[in-house]
C-alpha positions in Angstrom: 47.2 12.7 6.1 49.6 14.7 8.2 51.8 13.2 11.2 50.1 13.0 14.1 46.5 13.4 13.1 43.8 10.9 14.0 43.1 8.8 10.8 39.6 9.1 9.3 37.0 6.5 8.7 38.1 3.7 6.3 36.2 1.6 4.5 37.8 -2.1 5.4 36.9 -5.4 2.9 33.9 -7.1 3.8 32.1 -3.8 4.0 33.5 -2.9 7.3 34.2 0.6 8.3 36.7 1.6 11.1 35.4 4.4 13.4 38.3 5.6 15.7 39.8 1.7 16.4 36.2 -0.1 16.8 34.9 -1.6 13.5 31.3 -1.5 13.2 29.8 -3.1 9.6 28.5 -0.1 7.0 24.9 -1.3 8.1 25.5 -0.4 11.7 27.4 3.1 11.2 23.8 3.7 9.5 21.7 2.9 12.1 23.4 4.8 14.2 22.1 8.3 12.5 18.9 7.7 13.6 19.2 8.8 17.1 15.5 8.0 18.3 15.7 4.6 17.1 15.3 3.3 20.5 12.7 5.7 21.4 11.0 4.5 18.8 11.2 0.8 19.2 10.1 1.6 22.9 6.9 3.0 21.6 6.0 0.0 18.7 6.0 -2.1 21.6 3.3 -0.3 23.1 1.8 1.1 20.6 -1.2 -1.0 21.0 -2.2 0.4 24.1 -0.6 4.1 24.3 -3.5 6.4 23.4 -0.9 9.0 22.0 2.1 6.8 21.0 1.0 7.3 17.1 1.6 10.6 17.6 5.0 10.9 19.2 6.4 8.3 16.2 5.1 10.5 13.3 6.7 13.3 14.3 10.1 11.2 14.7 10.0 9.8 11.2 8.8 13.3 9.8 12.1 14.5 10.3 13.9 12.2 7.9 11.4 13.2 5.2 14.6 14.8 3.4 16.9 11.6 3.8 14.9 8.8 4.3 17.2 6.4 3.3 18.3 6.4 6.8 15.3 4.5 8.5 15.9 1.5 6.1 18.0 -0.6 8.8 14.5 -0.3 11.2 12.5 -0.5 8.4 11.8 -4.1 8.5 11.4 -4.5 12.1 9.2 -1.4 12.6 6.4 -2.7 9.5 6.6 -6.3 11.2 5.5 -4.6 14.7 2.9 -2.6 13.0 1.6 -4.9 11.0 1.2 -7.6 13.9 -0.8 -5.1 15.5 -3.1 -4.9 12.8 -3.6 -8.5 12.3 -4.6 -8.8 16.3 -6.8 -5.8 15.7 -8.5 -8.3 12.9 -8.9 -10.9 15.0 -9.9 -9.2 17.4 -7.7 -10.2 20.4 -6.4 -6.8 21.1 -8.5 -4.7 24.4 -9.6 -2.0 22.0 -9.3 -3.4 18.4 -10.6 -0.2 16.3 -8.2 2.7 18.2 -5.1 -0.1 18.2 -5.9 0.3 14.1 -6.1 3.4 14.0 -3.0 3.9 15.8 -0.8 1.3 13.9 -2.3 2.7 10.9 -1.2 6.2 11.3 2.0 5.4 11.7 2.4 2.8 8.2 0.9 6.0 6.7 3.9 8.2 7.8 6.0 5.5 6.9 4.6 5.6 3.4 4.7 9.5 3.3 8.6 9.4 4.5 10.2 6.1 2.5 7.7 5.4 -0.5 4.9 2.8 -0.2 6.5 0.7 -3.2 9.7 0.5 -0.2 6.9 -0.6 2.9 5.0 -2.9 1.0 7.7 -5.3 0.3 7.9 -5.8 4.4 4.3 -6.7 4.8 3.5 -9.9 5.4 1.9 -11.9 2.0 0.8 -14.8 3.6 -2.4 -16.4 1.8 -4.2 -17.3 5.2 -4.5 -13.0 5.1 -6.2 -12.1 2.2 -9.8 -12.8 3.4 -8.8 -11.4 7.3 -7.2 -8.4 5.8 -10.5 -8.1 2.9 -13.0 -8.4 5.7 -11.6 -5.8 7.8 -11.0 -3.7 4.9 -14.7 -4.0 4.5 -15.8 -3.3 7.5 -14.6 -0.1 7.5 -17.1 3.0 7.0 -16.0 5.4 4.0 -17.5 8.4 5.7 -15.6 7.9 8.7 -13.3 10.5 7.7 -11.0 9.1 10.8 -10.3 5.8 9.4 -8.3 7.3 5.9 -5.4 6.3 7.0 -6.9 2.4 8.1 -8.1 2.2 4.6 -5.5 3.2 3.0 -2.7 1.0 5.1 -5.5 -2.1 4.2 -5.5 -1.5 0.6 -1.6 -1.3 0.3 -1.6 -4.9 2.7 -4.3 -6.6 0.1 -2.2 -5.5 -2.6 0.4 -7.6 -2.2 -1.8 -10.4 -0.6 -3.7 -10.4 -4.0 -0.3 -11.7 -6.5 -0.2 -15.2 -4.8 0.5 -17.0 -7.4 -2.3 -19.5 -7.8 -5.9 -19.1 -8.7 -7.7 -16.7 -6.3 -10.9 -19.4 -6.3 -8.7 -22.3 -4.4 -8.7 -19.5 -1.3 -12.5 -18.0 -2.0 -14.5 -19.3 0.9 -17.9 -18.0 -0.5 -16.8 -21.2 -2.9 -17.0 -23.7 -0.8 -19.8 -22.4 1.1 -22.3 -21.4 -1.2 -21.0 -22.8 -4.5 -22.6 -20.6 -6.9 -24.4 -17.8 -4.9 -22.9 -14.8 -3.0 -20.6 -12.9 -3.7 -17.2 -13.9 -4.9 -13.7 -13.2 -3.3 -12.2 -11.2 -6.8 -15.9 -9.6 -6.9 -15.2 -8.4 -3.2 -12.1 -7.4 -4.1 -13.1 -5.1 -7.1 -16.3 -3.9 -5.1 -14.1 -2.4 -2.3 -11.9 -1.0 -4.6 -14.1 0.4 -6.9 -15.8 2.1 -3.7 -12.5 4.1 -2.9 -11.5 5.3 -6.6 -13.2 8.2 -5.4 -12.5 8.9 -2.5 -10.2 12.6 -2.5 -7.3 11.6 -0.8 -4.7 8.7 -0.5 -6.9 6.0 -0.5 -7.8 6.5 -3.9 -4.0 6.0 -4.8 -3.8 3.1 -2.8 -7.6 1.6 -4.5 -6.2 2.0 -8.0 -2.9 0.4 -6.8 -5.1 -2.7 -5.6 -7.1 -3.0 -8.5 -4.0 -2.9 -11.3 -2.2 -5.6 -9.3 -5.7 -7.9 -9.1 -6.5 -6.6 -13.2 -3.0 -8.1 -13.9 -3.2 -11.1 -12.7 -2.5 -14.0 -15.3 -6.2 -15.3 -14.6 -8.0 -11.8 -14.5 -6.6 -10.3 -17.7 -9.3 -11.7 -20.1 -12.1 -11.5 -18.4 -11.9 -9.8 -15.1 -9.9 -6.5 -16.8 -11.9 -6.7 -19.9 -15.4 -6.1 -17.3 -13.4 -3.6 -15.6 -12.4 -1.2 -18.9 -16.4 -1.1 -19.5 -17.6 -0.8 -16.1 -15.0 2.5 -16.6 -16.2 3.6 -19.5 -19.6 3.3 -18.7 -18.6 4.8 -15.3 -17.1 8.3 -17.2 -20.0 8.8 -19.2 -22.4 8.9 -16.2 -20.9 10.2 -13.3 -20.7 13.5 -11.5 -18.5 13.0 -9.0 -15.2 14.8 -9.5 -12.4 12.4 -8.2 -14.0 9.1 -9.5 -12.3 9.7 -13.0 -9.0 10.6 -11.7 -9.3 7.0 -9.7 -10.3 5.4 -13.0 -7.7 6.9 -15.1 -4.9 6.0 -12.1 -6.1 2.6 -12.1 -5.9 1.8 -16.0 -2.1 3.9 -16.2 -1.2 1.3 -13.5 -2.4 -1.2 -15.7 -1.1 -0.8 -18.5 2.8 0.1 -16.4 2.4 -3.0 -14.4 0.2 -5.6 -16.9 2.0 -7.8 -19.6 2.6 -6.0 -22.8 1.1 -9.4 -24.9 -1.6 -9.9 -22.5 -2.9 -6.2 -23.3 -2.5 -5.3 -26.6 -5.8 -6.4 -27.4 -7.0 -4.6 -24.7 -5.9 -1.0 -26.3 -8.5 -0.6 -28.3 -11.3 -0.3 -25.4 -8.5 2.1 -23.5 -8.3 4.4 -26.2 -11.7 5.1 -26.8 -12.0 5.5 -23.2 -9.3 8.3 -22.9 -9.8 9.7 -26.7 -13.8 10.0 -25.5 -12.4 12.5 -22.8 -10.6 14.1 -25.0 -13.6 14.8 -27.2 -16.0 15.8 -24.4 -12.9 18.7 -23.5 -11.2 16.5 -20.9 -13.9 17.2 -17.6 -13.9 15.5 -14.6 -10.5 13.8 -14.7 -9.6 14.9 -18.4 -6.1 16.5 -16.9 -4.9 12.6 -15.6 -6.0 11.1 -18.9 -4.2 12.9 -20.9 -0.8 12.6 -18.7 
């Protein structure tokens, strides 16, 4: 550099970089480029209560859309707050449980839209005590409530990790140990609310066929829990009319096959080709465009 000029920003060992005489470490100086991050913060805390706060935070994170490596530093805390809002909205110990959702929900949405759900989910809490909370909410919602999407969707991401504990889903099925036998089971829940959004038209269909590969791919549900699934869908593709229910279907077995063991489903190819090579045959309708990508 020239004599005299102010020397620029170095990168010191130990990851620290200098910044005119006051060392801050690299994970600081990146904080700092989100300038609302206080703002923000100041509005998770209330977010619970402030009818509009949802609002106000989505248009902050839409503008990092283009670089949203940047929120990762907040990233952690800001799921932890929004998530403990929707567990108290569960339980129902928050003053106005289904708007709080909503709320909290909007803004994992955004989050979602901005840094990738595969990045979010990984902050969610996987704790087994919150698969059957986070399942009954989840099922308590009404699909034709076009305003709780965004609920659903947020829910289904939540029950997608809660679903790879790894143990046997029947040790935490409380229909098990209250009516051995009868009722309906926790993996039979699990595929039944699914199922019910793979055709929905929007994001909640992504996030259903998400779900359901992670539960198909289990260790304990690739025999006979997948195998029931493949013919429920090709039974399913024959019949139906509806117009995104294929596109859910097909989502849900690509998933399958990208996140299931390769050993585990090679006998399993057989039934899936029929499946897509029967679209094929019929000129690809209702969906024939996603089976064939």
């Amino acid at each position: 550099r020239m004599e005299g000029e102010d020397p620029s920003p170095q990168m010191e060992a130990g990851g620290e970089v200098e910044l005119g005489g006051a060392e801050k470490t690299v994970h600081e100086a990146f904080e700092s480029f989100v300038v609302e991050a206080k703002e923000v913060k100041e509005l998770l805390s209330t977010l619970a209560e402030a009818p509009e706060g949802n609002v106000r935070i989505n248009n902050i994170l839409d503008k990092y859309q283009e670089q949203s490596q940047l929120l990762d530093p907040h990233l952690e805390e800001m799921v932890t707050k929004l998530m403990g809002i929707v567990r108290s909205a569960g339980a129902g110990s928050l003053h106005d449980n289904k708007a709080a959702l909503r709320r909290a929900s909007s803004v994992l949405y955004t989050v979602t839209k901005v840094r990738g759900f595969k990045t979010v989910v990984k902050f969610m809490p996987h704790e087994v005590q919150d698969l059957e909370p986070c399942l009954d909410l989840l099922d308590a919602q009404d699909p034709a409530d076009h305003e709780t999407w965004e609920t659903r969707y947020a829910l289904l991401l939540w029950l997608s990790i809660l679903v790879m504990v790894p143990f046997s889903l029947s040790t935490i099925d409380s229909m098990l140990c209250t009516e051995p036998g009868g009722g309906e089971g926790l993996v039979e829940r699990i595929e039944r609310v699914g199922k019910a959004c793979l055709s929905d038209p929007g994001r909640t269909r992504d996030g259903a066929a998400y779900l359901l590969s992670r539960l198909l791919t289990r260790p304990d549900m690739e025999e006979d829990t997948l195998v029931g699934f493949l013919q429920w869908s090709d039974a399913t593709l024959r019949s139906t009319s509806n117009t995104f229910l294929p596109t859910g279907i097909y989502s849900t077995l690509a998933n399958v096959f990208k996140y299931g063991q390769r050993q585990s489903l090679l006998d399993k190819v057989p039934l899936a080709l029929s499946i897509l090579s029967r679209d094929r045959d019929e000129g690809g309708g209702g969906g024939g465009g996603c089976a064939r990508e």
